[in-house]
SERO-4910 file (N, C-alpha, C, O; in steps of 0.05 Angstrom, whole numbers):
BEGIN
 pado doro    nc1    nc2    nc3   cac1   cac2   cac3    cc1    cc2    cc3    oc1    oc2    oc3
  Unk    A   -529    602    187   -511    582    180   -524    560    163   -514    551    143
  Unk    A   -549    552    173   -571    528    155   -559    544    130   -539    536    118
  Unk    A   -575    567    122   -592    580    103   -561    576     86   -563    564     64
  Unk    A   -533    584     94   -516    587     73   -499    564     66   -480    567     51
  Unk    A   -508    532     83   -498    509     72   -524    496     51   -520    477     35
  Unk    A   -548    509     56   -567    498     41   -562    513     13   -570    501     -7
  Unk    A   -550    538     10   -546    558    -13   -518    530    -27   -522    516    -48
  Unk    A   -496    528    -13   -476    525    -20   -484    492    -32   -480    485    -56
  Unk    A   -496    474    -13   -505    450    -28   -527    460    -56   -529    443    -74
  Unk    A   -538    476    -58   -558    478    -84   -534    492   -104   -535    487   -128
  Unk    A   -518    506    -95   -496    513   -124   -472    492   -128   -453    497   -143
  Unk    A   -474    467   -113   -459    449   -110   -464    435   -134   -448    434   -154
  Unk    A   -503    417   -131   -515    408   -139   -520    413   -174   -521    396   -191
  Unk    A   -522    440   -177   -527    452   -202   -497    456   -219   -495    463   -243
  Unk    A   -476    450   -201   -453    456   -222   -449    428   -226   -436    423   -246
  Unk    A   -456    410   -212   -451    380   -215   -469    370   -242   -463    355   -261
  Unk    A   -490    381   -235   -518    372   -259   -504    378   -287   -501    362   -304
  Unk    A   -495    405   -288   -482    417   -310   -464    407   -327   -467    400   -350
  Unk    A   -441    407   -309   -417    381   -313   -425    355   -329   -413    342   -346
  Unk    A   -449    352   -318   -450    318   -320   -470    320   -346   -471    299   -358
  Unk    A   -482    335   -355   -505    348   -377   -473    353   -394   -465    334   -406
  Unk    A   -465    366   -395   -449    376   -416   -433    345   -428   -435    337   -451
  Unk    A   -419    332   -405   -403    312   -404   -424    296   -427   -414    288   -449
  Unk    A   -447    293   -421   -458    267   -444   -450    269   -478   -441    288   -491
  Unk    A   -456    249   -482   -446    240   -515   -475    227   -526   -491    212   -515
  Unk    A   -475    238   -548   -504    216   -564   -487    193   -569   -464    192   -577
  Unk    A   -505    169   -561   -491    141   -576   -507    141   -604   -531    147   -608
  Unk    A   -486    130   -624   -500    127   -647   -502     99   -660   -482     85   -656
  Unk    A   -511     93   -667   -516     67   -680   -495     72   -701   -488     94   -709
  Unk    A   -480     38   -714   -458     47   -729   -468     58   -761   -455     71   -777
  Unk    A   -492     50   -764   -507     60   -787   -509     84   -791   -509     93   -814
  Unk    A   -513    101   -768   -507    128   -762   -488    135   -769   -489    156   -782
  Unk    A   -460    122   -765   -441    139   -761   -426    136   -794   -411    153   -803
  Unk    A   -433    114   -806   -434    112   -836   -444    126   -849   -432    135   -868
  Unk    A   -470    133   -842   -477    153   -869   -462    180   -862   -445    189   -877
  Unk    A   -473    196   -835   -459    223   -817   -426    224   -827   -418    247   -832
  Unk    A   -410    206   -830   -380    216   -834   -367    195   -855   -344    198   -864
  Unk    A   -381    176   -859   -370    168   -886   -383    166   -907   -372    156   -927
  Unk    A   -404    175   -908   -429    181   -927   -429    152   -945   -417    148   -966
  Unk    A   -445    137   -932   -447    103   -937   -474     96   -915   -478     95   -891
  Unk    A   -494     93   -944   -511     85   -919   -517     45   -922   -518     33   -943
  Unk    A   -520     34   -901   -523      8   -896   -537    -10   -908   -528    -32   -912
  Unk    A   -563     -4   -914   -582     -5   -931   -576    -21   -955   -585    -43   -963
  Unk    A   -551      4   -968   -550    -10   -998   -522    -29   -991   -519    -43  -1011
  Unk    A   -508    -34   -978   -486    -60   -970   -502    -86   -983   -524    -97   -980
  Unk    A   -480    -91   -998   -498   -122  -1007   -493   -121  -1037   -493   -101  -1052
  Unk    A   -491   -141  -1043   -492   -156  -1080   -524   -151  -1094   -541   -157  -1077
  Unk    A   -532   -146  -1110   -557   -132  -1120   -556   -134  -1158   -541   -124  -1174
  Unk    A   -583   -152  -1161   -582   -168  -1189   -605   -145  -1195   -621   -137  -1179
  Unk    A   -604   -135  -1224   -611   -119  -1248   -631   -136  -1253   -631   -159  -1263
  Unk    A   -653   -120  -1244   -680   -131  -1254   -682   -133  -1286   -672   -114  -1298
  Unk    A   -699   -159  -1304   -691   -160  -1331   -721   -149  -1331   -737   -147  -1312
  Unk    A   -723   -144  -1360   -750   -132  -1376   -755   -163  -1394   -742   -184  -1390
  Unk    A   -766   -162  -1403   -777   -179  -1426   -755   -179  -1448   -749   -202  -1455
  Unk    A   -744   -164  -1459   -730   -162  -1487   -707   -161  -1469   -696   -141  -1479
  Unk    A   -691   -167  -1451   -671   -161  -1441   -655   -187  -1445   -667   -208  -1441
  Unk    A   -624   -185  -1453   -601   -205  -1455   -604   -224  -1434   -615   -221  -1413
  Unk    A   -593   -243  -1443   -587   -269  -1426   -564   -272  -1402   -557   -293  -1392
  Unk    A   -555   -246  -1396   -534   -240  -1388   -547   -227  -1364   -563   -209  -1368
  Unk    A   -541   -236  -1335   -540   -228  -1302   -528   -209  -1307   -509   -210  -1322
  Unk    A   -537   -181  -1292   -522   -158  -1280   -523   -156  -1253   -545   -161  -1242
  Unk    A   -510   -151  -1242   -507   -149  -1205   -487   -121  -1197   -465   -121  -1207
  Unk    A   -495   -101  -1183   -475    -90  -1180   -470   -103  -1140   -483   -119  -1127
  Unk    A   -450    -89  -1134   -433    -98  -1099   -431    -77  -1101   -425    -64  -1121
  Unk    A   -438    -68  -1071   -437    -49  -1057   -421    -54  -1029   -433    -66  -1011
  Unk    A   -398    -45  -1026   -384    -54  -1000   -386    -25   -984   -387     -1   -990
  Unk    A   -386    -40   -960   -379    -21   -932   -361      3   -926   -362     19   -907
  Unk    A   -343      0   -950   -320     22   -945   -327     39   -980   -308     49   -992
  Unk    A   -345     40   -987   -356     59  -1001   -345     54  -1031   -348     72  -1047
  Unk    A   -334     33  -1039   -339     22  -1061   -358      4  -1071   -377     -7  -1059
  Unk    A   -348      5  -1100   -378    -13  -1108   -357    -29  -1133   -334    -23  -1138
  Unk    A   -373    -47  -1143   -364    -59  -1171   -388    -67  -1180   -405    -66  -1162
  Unk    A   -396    -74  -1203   -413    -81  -1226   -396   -100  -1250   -378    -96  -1266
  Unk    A   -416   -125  -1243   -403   -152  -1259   -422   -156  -1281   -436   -137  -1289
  Unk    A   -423   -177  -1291   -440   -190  -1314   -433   -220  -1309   -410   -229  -1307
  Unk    A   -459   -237  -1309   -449   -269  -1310   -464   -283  -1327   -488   -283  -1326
  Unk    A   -448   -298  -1347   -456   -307  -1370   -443   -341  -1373   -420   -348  -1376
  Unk    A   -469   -359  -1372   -457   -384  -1377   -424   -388  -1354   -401   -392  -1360
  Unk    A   -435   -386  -1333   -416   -387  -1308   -391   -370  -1295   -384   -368  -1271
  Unk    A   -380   -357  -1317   -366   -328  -1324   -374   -306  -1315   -396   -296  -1317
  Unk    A   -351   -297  -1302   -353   -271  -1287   -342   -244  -1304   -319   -241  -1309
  Unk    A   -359   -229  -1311   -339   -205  -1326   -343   -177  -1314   -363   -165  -1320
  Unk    A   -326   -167  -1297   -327   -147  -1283   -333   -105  -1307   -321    -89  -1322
  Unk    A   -353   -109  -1296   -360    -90  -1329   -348    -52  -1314   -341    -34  -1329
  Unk    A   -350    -49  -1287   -339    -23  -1268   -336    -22  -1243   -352    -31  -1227
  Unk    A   -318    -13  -1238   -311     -3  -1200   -304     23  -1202   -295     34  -1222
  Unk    A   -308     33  -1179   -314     62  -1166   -319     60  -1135   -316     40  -1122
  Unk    A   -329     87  -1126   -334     99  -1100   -360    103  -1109   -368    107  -1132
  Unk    A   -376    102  -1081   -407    113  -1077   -412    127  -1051   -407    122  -1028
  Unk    A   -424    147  -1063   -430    163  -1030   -459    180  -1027   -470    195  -1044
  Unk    A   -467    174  -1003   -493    189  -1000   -502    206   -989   -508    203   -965
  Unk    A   -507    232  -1003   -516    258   -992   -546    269   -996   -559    269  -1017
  Unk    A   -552    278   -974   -580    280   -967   -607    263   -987   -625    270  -1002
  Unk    A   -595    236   -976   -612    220   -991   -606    214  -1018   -615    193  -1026
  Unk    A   -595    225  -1029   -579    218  -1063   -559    201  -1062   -544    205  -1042
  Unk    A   -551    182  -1079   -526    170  -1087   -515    183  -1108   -530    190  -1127
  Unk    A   -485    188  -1109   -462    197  -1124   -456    175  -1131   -462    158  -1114
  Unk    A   -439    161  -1159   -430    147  -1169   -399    162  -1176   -397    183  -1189
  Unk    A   -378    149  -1166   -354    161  -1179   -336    144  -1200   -313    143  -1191
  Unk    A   -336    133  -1223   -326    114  -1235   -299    133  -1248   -306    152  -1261
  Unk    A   -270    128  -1245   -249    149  -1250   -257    171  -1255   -268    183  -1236
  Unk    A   -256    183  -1277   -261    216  -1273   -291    214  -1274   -306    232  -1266
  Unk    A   -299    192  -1283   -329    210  -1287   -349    204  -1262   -352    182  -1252
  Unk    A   -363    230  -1253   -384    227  -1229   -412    240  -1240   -419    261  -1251
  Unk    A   -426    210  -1227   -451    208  -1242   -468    240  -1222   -461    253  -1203
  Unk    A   -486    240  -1237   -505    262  -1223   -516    252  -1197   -513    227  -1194
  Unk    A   -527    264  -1177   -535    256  -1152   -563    240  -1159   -576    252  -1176
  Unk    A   -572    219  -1152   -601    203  -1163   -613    198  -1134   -599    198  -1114
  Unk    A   -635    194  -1133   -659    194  -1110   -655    165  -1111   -650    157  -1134
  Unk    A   -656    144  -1091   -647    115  -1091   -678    105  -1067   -685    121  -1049
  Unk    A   -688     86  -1071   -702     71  -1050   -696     51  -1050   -693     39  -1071
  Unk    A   -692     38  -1021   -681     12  -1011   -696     -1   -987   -705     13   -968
  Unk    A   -699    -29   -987   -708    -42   -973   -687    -62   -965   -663    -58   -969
  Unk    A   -699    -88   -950   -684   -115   -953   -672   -128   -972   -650   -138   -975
  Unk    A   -698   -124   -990   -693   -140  -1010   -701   -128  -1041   -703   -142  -1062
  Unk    A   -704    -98  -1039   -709    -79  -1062   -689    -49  -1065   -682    -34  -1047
  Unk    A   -681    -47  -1094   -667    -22  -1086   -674    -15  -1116   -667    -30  -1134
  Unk    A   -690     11  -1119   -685     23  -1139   -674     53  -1144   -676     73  -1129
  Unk    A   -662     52  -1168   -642     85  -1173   -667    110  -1196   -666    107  -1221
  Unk    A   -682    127  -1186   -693    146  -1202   -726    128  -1208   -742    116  -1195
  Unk    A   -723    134  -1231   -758    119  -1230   -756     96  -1241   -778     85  -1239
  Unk    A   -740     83  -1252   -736     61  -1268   -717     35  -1263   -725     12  -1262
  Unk    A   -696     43  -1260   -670     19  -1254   -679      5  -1218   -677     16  -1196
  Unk    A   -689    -20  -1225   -691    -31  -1204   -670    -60  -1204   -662    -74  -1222
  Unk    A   -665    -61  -1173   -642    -84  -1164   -663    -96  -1145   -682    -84  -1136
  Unk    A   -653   -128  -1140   -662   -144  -1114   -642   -156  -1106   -620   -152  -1118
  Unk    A   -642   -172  -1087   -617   -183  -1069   -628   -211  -1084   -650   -222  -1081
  Unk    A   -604   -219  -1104   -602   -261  -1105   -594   -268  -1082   -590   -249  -1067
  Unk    A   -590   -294  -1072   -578   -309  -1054   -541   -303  -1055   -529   -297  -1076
  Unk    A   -528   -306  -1032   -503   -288  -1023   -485   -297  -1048   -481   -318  -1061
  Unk    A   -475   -266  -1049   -456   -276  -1082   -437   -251  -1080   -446   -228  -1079
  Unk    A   -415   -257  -1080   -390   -236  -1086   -366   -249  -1098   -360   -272  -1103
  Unk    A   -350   -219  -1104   -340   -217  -1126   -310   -204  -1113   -311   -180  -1107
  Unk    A   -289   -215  -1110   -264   -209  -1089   -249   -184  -1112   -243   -163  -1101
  Unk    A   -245   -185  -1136   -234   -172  -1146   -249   -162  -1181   -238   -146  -1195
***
């Protein structure tokens, strides 16, 4: 009688473990769950000024990158805002897609920091002080 309540508590035990193993969920950080199903990674969120060269115009470039996977790209000139594109952006295995109406840019290798983001080997952005652009 021991031997077959000690059997019946150990298949008790093990269907309970099971249950409760299966039952779990990974928690994900919401950054996770941005890039995994909306292909938006966190990183690049944020207003981001066009590093100039030496021979380069007098004219600020910034593109915005928002949370819900658009972006826009302005120009500011002598206090003037001129909105130069908007589109969708999305990121797959480490690449950014650019979608501006029909046309979608090629997939580009992107590195990002706090305060650095560059696209391929050349086009680099930094974060100015907070600056957006509603429409």
């Amino acid at each position: 009688m021991k031997n077959s309540i000690k059997t019946i508590a150990a298949i008790i035990v093990v269907i309970v473990s099971m249950n409760s193993s299966f039952g779990k969920t990974k928690k994900m950080t919401v950054n996770q769950f941005q890039l995994k199903y909306n292909q938006v990674d966190s990183s690049l969120i944020g207003t981001w000024e066009k590093n100039k060269t030496a021979n380069s115009k007098t004219t600020d470039t910034y593109c915005q990158f928002n949370q819900n996977g658009t972006y826009i790209t302005f120009e500011k000139e002598k206090e003037n805002y001129t909105i130069t594109g908007k589109g969708k952006w999305i990121i797959e295995n480490e690449k950014i897609t650019i979608v501006a109406g029909n046309e979608v840019s090629s997939k580009t290798a992107f590195i990002s920091s706090d305060n650095y983001l560059q696209f391929g080997n050349n086009v680099t952005y930094t974060k100015p002080s907070a600056l957006y652009v509603t429409k």
